[in-house]
C-alpha positions as CSV (number, residue, x, y, z in Angstrom):
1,X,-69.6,55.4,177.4
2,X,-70.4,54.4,181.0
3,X,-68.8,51.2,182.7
4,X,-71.9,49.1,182.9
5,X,-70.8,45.7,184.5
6,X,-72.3,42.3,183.7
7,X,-72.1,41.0,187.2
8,X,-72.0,42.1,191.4
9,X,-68.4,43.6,191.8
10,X,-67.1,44.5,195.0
11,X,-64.6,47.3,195.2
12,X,-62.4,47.6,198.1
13,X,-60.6,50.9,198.9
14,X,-57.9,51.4,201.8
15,X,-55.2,53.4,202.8
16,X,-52.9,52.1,200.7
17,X,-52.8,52.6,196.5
18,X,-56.4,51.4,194.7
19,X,-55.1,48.0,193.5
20,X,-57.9,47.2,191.0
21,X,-59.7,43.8,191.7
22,X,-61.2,43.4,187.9
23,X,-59.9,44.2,184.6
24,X,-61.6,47.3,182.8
25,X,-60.6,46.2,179.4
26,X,-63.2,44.0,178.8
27,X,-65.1,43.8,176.0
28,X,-66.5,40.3,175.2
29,X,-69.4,40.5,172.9
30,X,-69.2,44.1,171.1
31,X,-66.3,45.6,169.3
32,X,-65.5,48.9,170.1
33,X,-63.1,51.5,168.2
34,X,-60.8,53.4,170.6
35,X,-59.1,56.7,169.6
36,X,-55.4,57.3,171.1
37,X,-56.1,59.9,174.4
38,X,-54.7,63.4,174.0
39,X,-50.9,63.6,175.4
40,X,-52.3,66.0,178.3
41,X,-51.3,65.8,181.8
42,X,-52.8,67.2,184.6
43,X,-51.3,67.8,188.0
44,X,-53.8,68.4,190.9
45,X,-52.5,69.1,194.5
46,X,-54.5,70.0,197.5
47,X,-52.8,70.5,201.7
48,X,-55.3,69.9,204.0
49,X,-54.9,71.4,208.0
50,X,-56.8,69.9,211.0
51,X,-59.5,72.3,211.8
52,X,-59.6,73.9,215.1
53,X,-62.2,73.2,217.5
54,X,-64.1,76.7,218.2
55,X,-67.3,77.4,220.5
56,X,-69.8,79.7,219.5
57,X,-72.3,80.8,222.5
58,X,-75.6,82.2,222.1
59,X,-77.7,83.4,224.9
60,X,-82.0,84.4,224.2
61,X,-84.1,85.2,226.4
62,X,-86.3,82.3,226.3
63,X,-87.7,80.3,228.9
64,X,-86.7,77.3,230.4
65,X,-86.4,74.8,227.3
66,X,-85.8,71.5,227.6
67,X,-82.9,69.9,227.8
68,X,-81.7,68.5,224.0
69,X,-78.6,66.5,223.4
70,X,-77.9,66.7,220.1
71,X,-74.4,65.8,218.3
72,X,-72.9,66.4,215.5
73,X,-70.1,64.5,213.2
74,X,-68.5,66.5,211.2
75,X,-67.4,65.1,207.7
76,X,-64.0,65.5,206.1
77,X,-63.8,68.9,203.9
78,X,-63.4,67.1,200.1
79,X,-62.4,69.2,197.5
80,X,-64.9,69.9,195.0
81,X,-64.1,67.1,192.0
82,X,-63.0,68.8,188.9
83,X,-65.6,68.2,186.1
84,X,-64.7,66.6,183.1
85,X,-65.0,68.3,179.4
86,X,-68.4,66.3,177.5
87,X,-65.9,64.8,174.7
88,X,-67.2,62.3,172.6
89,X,-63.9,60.1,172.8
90,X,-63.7,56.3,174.1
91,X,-60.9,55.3,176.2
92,X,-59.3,52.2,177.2
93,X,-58.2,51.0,180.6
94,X,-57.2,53.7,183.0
95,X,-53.6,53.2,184.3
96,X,-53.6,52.6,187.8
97,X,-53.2,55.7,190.4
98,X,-52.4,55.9,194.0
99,X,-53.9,58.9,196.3
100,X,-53.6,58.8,199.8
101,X,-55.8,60.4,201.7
102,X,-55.8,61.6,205.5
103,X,-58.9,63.2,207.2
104,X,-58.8,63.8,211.0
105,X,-61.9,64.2,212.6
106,X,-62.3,65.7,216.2
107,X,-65.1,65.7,218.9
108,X,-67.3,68.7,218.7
109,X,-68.8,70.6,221.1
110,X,-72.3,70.2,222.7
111,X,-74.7,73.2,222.1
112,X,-77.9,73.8,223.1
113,X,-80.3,75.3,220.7
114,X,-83.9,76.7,220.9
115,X,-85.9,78.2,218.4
116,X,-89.3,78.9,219.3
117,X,-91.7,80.5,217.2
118,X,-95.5,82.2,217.9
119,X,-98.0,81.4,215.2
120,X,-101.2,82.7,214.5
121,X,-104.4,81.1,212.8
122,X,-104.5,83.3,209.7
123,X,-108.6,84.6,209.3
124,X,-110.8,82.6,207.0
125,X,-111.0,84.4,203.9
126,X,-113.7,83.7,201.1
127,X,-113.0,84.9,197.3
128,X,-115.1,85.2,194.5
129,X,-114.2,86.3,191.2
130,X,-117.1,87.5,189.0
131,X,-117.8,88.8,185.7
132,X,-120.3,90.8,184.9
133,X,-121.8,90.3,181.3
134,X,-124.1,92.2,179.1
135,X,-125.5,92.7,176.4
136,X,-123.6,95.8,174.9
137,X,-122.2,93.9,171.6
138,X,-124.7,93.7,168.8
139,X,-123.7,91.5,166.0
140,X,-123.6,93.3,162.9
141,X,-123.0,92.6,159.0
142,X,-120.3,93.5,157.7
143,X,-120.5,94.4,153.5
144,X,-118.5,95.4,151.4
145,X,-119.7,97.3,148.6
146,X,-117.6,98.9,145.3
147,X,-119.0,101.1,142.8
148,X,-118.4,98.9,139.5
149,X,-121.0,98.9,136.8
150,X,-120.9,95.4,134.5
151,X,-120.6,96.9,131.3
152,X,-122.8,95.8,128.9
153,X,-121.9,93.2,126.5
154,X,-120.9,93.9,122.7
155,X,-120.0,91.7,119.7
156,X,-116.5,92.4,118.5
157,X,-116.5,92.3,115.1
158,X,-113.3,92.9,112.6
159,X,-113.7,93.4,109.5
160,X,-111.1,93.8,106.8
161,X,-112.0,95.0,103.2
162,X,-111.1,92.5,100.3
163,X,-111.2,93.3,96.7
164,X,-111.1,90.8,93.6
165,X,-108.2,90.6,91.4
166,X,-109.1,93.3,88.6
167,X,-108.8,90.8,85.9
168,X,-110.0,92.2,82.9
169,X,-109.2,95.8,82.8
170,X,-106.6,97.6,81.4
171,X,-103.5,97.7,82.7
172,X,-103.3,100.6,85.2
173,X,-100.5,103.7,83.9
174,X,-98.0,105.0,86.6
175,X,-98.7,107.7,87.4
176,X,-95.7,110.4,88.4
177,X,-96.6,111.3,92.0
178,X,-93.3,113.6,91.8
179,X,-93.4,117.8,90.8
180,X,-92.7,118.0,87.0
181,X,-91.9,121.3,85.6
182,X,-93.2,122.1,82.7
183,X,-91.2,122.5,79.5
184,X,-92.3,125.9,79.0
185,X,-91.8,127.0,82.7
186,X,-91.9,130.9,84.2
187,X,-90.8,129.2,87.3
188,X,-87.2,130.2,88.5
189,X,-86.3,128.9,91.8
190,X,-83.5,130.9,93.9
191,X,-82.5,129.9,97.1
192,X,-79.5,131.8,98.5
193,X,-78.7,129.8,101.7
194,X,-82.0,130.7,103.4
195,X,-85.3,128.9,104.3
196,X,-87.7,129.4,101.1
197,X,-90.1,131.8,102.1
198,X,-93.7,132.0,99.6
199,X,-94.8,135.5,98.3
200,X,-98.0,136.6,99.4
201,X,-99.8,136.5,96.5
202,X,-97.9,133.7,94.6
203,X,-99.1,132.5,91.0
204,X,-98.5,129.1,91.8
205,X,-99.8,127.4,95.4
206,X,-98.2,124.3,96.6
207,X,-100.1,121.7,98.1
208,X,-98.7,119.0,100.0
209,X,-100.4,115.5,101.1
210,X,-101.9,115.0,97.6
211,X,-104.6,111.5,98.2
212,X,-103.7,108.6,95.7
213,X,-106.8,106.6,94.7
214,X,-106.8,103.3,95.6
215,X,-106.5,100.7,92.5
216,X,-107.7,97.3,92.5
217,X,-104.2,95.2,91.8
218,X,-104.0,93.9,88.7
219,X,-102.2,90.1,87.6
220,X,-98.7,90.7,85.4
221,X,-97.7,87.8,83.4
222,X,-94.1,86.6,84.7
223,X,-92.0,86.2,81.3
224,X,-88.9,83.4,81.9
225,X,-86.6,83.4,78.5
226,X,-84.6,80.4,78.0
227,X,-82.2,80.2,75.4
228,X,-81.2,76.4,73.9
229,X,-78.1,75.9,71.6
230,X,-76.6,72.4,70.4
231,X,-73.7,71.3,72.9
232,X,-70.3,70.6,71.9
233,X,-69.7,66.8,71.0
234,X,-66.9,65.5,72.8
235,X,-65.1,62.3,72.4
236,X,-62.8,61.9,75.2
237,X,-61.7,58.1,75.4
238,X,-60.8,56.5,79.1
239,X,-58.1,53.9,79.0
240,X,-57.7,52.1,82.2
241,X,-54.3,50.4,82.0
242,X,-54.7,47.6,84.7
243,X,-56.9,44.5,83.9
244,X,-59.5,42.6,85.6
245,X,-59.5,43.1,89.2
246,X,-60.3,40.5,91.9
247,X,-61.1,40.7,95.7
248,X,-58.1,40.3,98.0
249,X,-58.4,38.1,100.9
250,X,-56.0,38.3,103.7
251,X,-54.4,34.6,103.7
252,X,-54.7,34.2,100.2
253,X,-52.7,37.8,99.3
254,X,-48.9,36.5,98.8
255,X,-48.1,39.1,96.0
256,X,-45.7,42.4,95.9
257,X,-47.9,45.5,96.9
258,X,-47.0,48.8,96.0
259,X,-48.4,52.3,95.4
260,X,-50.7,52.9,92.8
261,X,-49.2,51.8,89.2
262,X,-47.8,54.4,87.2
263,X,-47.8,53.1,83.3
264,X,-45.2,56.5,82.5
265,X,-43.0,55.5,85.9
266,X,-39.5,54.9,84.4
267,X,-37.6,51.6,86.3
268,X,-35.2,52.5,88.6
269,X,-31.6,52.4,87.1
270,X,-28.6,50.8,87.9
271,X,-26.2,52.2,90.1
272,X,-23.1,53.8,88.5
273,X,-20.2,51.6,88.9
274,X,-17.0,53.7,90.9
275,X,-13.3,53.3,89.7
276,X,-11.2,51.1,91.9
277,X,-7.8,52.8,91.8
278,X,-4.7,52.7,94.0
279,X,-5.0,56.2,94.6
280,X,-7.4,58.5,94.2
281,X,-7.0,63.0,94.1
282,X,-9.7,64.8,95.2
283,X,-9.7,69.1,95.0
284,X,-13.2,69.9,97.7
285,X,-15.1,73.3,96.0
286,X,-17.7,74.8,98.7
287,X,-19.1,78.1,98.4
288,X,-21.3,79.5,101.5
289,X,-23.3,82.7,99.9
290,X,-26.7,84.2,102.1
291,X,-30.0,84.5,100.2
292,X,-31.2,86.1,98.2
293,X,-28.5,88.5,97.7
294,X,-25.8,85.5,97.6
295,X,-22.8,87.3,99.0
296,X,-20.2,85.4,99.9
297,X,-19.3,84.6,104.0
298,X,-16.5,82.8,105.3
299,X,-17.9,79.5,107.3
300,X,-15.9,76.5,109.0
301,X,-15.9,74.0,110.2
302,X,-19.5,72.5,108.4
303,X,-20.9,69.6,109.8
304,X,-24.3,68.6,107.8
305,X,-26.5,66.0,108.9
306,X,-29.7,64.0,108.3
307,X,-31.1,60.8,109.3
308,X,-34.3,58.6,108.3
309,X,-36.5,59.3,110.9
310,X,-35.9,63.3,110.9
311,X,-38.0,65.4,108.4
312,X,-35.2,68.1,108.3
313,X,-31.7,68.5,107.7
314,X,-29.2,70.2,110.3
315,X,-26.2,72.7,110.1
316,X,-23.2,73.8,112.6
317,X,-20.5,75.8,111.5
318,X,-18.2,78.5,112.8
319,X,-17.9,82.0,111.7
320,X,-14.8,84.5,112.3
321,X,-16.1,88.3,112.7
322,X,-18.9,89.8,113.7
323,X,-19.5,91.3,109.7
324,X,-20.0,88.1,108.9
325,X,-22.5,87.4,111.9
326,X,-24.3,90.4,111.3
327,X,-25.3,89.5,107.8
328,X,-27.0,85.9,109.0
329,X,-28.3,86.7,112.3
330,X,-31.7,86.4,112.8
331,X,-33.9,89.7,113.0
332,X,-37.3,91.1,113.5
333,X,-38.2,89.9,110.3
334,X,-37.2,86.1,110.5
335,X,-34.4,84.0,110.0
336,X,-32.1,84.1,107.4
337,X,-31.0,82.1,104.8
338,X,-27.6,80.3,103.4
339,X,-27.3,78.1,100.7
340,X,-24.3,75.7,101.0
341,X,-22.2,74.4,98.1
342,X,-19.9,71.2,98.6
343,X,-18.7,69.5,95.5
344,X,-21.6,70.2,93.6
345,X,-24.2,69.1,96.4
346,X,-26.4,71.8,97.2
347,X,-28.3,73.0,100.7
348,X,-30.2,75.5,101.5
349,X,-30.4,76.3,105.4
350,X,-32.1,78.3,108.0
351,X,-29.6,80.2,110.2
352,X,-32.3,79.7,113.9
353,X,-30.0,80.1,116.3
354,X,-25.7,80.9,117.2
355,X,-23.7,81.1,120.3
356,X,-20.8,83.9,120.7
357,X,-17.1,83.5,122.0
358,X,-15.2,86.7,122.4
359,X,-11.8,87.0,123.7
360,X,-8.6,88.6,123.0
361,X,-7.4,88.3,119.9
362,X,-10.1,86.2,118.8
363,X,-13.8,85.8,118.3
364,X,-15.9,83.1,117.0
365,X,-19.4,82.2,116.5
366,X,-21.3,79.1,116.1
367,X,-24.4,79.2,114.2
368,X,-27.1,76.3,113.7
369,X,-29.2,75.8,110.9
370,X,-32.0,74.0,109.4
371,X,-33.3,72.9,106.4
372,X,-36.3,74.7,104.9
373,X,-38.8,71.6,105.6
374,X,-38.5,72.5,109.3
375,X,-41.4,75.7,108.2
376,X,-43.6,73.1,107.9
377,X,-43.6,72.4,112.0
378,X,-43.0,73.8,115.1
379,X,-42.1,76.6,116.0
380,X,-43.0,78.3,112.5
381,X,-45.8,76.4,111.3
382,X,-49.5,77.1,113.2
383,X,-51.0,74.0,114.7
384,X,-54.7,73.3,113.6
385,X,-57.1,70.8,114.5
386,X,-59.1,69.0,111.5
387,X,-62.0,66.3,111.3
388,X,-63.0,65.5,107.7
389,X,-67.0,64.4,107.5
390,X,-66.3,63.1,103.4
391,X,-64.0,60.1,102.1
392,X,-60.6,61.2,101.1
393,X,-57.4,59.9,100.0
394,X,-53.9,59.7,101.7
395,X,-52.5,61.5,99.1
396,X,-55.0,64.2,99.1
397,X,-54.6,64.6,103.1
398,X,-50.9,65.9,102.3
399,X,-51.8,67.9,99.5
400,X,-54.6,69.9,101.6
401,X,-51.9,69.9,104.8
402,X,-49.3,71.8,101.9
403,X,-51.6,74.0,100.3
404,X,-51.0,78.0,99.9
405,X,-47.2,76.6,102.0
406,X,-45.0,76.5,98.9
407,X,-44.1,72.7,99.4
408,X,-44.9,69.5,97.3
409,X,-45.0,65.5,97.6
410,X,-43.2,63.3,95.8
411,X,-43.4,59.7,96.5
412,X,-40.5,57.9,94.3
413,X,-41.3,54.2,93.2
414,X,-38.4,52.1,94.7
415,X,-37.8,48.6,93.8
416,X,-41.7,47.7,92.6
417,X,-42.4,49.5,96.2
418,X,-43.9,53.1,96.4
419,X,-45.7,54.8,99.7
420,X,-49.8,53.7,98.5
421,X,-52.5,55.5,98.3
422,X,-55.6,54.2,100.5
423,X,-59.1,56.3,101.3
424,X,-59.6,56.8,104.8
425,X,-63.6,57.2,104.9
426,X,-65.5,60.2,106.4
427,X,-65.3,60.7,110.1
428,X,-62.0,58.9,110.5
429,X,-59.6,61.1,109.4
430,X,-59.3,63.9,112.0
431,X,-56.3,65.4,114.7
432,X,-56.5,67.9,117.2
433,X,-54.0,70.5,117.8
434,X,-51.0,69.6,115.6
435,X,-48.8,71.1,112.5
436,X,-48.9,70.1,109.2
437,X,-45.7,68.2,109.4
438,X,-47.4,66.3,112.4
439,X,-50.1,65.1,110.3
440,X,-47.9,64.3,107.7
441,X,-45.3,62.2,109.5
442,X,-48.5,60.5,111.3
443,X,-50.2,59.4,107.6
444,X,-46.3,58.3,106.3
445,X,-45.7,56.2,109.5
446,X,-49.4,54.5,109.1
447,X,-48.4,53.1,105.6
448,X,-44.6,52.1,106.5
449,X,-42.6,54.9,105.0
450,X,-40.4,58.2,106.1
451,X,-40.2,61.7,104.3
452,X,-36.6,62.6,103.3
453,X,-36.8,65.9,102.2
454,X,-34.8,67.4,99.9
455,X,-31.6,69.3,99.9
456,X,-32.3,72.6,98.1
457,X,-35.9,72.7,96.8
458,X,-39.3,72.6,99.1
459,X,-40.5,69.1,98.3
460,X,-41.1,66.3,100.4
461,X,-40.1,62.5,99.2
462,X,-42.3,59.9,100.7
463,X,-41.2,56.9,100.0
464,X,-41.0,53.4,102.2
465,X,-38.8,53.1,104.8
466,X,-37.1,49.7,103.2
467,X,-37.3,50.0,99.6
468,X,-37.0,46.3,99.3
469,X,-37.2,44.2,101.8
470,X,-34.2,43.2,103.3
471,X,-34.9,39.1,102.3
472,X,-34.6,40.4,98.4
473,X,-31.7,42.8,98.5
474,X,-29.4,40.2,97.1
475,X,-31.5,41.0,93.6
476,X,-32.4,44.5,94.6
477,X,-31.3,47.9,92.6
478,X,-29.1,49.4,94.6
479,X,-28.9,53.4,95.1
480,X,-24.9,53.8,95.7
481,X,-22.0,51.2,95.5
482,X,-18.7,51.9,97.4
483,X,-15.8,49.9,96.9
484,X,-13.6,49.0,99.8
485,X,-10.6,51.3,98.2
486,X,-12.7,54.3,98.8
487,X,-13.1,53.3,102.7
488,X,-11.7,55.7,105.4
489,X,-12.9,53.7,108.3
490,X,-15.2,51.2,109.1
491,X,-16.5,49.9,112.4
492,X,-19.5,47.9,113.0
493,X,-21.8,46.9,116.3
494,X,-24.1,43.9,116.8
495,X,-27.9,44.8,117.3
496,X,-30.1,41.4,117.0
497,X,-33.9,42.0,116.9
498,X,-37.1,39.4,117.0
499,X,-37.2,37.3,113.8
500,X,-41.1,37.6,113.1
501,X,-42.3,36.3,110.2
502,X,-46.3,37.7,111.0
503,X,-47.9,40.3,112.0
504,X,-51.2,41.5,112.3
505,X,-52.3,44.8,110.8
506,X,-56.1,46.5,111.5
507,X,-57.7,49.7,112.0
508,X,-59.8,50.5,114.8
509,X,-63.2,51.7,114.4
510,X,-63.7,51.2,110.1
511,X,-61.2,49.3,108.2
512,X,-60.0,46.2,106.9
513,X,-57.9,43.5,109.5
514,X,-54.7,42.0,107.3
515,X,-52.5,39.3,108.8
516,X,-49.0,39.6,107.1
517,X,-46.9,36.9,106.5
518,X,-43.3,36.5,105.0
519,X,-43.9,34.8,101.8
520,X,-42.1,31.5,102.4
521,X,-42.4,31.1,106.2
522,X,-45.4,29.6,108.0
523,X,-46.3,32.7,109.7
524,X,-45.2,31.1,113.4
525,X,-43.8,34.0,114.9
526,X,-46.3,36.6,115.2
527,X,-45.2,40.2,116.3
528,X,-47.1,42.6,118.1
529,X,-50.6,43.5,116.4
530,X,-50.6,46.8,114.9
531,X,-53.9,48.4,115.2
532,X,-54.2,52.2,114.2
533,X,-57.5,54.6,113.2
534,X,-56.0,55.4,109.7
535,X,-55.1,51.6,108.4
536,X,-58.4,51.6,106.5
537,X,-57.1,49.2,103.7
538,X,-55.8,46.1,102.6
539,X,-53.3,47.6,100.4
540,X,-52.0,50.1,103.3
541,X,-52.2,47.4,105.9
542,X,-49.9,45.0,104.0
543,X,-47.6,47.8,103.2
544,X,-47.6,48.7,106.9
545,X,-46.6,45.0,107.7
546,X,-44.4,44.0,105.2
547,X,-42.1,47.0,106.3
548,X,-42.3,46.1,110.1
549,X,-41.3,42.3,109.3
550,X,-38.1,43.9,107.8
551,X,-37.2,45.6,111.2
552,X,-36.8,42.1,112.7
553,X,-34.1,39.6,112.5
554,X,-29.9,39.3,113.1
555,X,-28.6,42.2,111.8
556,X,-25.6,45.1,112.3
557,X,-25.2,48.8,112.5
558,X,-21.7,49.5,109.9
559,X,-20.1,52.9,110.3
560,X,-18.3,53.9,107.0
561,X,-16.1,56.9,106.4
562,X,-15.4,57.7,102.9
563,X,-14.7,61.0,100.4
564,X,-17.9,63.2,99.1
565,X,-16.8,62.8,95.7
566,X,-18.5,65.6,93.0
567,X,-21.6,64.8,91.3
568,X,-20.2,63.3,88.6
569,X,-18.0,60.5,90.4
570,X,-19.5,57.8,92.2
571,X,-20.8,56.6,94.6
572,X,-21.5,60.7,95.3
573,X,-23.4,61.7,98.2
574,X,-25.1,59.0,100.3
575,X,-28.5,59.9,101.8
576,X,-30.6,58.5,104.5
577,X,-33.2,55.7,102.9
578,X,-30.7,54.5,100.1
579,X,-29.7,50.8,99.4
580,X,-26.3,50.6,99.3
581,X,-23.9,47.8,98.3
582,X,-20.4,47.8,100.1
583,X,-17.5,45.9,98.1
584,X,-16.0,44.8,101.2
585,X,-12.4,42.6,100.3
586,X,-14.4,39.9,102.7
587,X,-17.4,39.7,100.4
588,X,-20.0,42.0,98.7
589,X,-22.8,42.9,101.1
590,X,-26.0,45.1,101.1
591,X,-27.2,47.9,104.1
592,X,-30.2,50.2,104.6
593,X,-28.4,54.1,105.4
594,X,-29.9,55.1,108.3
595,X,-27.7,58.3,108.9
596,X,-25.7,60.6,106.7
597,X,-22.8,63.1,108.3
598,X,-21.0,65.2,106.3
599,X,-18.2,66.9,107.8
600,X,-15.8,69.9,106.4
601,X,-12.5,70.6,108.7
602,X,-9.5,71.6,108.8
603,X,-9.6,74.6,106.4
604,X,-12.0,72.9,104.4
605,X,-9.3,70.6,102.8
606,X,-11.2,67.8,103.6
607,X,-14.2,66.9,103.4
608,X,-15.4,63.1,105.0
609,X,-19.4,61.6,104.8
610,X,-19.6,59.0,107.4
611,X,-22.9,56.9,106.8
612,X,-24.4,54.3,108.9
613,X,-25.7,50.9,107.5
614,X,-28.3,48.4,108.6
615,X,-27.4,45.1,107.3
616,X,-28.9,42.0,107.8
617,X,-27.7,38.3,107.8
């Protein structure tokens, strides 16, 4: 952009540096957006020398001229000024330079100069430019002619040949189109691997290409037999063993909801009570054998675990040799199998992975198992994607998700509370890339409950993750009582949580929306709203809220150590989801069993379950 000034400015230059008389960086009424120059630098040096007078002569023979006085000032040599690259930049003010310049000028010579020159008129020349035109182009036509002929027009006319039905004749015989030989035949055909060749004079001719007389068709009757017998009489009565049914309404629901009722369901029983002695003798039995062949290895060191939010039980141990490595490694054909005997508690494990110590003198391994449940996910298990266009049930989503796998559902009735069944309408149920223990897990989690799965046998036991909640377990059946003589150890740690007595439960897209409340509280304290795709009904919903109330509130985790008595002494073996009552000497109190270690050390003399218990205040 160039400098365009608004008013007369009057720029003074001397021999000393250019002290600038008005500021360039003036911009008053527009805005302008100047870009940073480019860092370059250039240096520009030039020398000047006083030039040296010099006198050229020049002598003509001309006549006598007259006399001219002409002078002539000569100006200073400049340099020629460099010129500058067109680029499209703006720049701000330019910093202030000083150049001093020095020209010296000298007094130049006087010459005389003459030129004359002779000229001549030049002759008076006329031109004419002309065209002569004729008459030598004739207009012509110009046809063009082909040799077509317009053929004459014709009717096209297609005809196709239609006969009536032949109604009333008789029916028409098949004839055999096909070469019959006669019973009585003198023909003998011989063909000895060569191309049939006729005689001459042959008896019989053959004559292909025979022309079959067209027939008029004729209508057939079409004949449909039906054959009609009495059906069976069947008296096959429906007894419904729940009464009259009436709508729930979400603040006006205050009762117990469970699964669906079960008139055969036996009531849970009462815990077996333990013997409270001074001392007590225990003699551990465990047997490690591999399946299916069950021969015997020699494993220490057995640590067994499982807790309520796993679907899977785990396994460490130590073996001593590489025999007994060898015959539970894992091969080309899968992992193997042990099954685990501790005082009559049985598990059955996958051997996936072990770790190897050699050194002198000694060598041990360390292998890692899981229970067989862990088939049903990653890495063994394929992950699908599903989308269901029908209505189906809770229940009958597992049941597809374990078909042709070998596995079953249970879902135990706890405490007048069992895992429901709800229908999740068409459209709505659908995943995307996961394994059947994925779905499963998600569809247990929507109505409240965990899957424990068993020890030994492929089943799966869904059942709620408080059996009771924790409000009621003062009245509750418990699962296992341990009196404080059995007690190894027992620490405990403070973990409060939010006291809500509310919480909003709702699916997304279909559904039912349930507010929960703790029966006896005003519903004041509202948790979190749960709102998930599968919560499609009331009975699920409450389910779903009545367990997250019983996260909330003062509570402690207990660590207790104790004996894995046999099956036939209580309290037995203590799993994850269990109510427990601990006879403490301060007081009776109840827990939830969140975790279940059993451990085997020390040459297998002893054997120690450590468990750890919610309990609430």
């Amino acid at each position: 952009m160039a400098y365009d000034p608004s008013a007369s400015t009057d720029f003074i230059f001397s021999e000393q540096a250019y002290q600038p008389a008005v500021d360039f960086a003036f911009y008053p009424q527009k805005t302008y957006a100047f870009t940073t120059p480019p860092s370059v630098v250039r240096f520009c040096q030039s020398q000047w020398q006083t030039s040296q007078p010099q006198q050229r002569d020049h002598s003509a023979a001309y006549g006598s001229s007259l006399a001219i006085d002409a002078t002539r000032a000569q100006s200073s040599h400049q340099a020629t000024p460099l010129e500058a690259h067109a680029v499209g930049l703006f720049w701000g003010v330019v910093a202030s330079l000083q150049e001093t310049v020095q020209i010296s000028h000298g007094q130049s010579q006087d010459k005389e100069n003459r030129i004359s020159g002779h000229w001549q008129q030049s002759p008076t020349k006329q031109r004419l430019q002309r065209q002569g035109w004729d008459n030598s182009l004739q207009p012509q036509d110009q046809r063009t002619e082909h040799d077509w002929q317009i053929p004459p027009e014709k009717d096209a006319l297609r005809l196709a040949s239609f006969r009536r039905v032949d109604e009333f004749s008789p029916p028409h015989q098949q004839e055999n189109l096909g070469y019959r030989i006669p019973e009585a035949s003198l023909l003998n055909f011989q063909f000895a691997g060569q191309s049939y060749t006729p005689a001459t004079s042959p008896d019989v001719f053959f004559r292909m290409g025979r022309a079959i007389e067209q027939k008029v068709i004729q209508p057939r009757d079409s004949r449909t037999g039906f054959s009609f017998q009495s059906n069976r009489q069947l008296d096959d009565p429906v007894v419904i063993p729940w009464g009259l049914g009436q709508k729930a309404r979400d603040e006006s629901v205050t009762g117990k909801y469970g699964g669906e009722t079960d008139p055969n369901v036996v009531e849970k029983p009462q815990p077996e009570q333990p013997d409270i002695r001074e001392s007590y003798l225990l003699m551990n039995i465990i047997s490690v054998v591999t399946l299916p062949d069950r021969t015997p290895i020699e494993l220490n060191d057995l640590e067994i675990e499982l807790d309520i939010d796993s679907f899977s039980w785990s396994l460490t141990g130590q073996l001593w040799g590489a025999s007994s490595l060898a015959m539970i490694e894992p091969d080309a054909s899968g992992p193997k199998q042990v099954e685990i005997n501790i005082n009559g508690w049985v598990w059955v494990f996958i051997i996936e992975r072990y770790s190897t110590d050699r050194r002198f003198g000694n060598e041990r391994y360390t292998v890692t198992g899981t229970s067989r449940s862990q088939l049903l996910a990653t890495p063994y298990a394929p992950k699908r994607s599903k989308s269901s266009a029908s209505d189906i049930n809770a229940k009958q989503a597992i049941s597809e998700e374990l078909a042709n796998t070998g596995f079953t559902a249970s879902y135990p009735n706890l405490n007048n509370y069992s895992t429901p069944d709800w229908i999740i309408p068409g459209g709505i149920f659908s995943y995307q890339h996961q394994t059947p223990m994925e779905v499963i897990a998600r569809l247990t989690t929507s109505a409240g409950s965990v899957v424990i799965p068993a020890r030994d046998s492929d089943q799966l036991n869904i059942q709620p993750r408080y059996p009771a909640s924790p409000w009621s377990w003062g009245t509750a059946t418990m699962d296992r009582i341990i009196p404080a003589s059995m007690v190894i150890s027992l620490s405990a740690s403070w973990r409060p949580e939010p006291q809500y007595n509310a919480v909003y439960v709702s699916g997304t897209h279909v559904g039912v929306a349930v507010n929960v409340k703790r029966s006896g509280t005003a519903g004041d304290e509202p948790a979190p709203d749960i709102l998930e795709d599968w919560l499609t009904e009331t009975q699920v919903n409450t389910e779903r809220g009545r367990n997250e109330l019983a996260k909330g509130g003062h509570q402690s985790i207990n660590t207790i150590e104790l004996p894995l008595t046999d099956t036939n002494t209580a309290p037995g073996l203590i799993e994850p989801g269990m109510l427990v009552e601990v006879q403490d000497i301060t007081g009776d109190w109840q827990g939830l069993c969140l975790r279940s270690h059993i451990s085997a050390s020390g040459g297998l003399n002893a054997v120690i379950q450590s468990v750890e218990l919610e309990r609430h205040y």
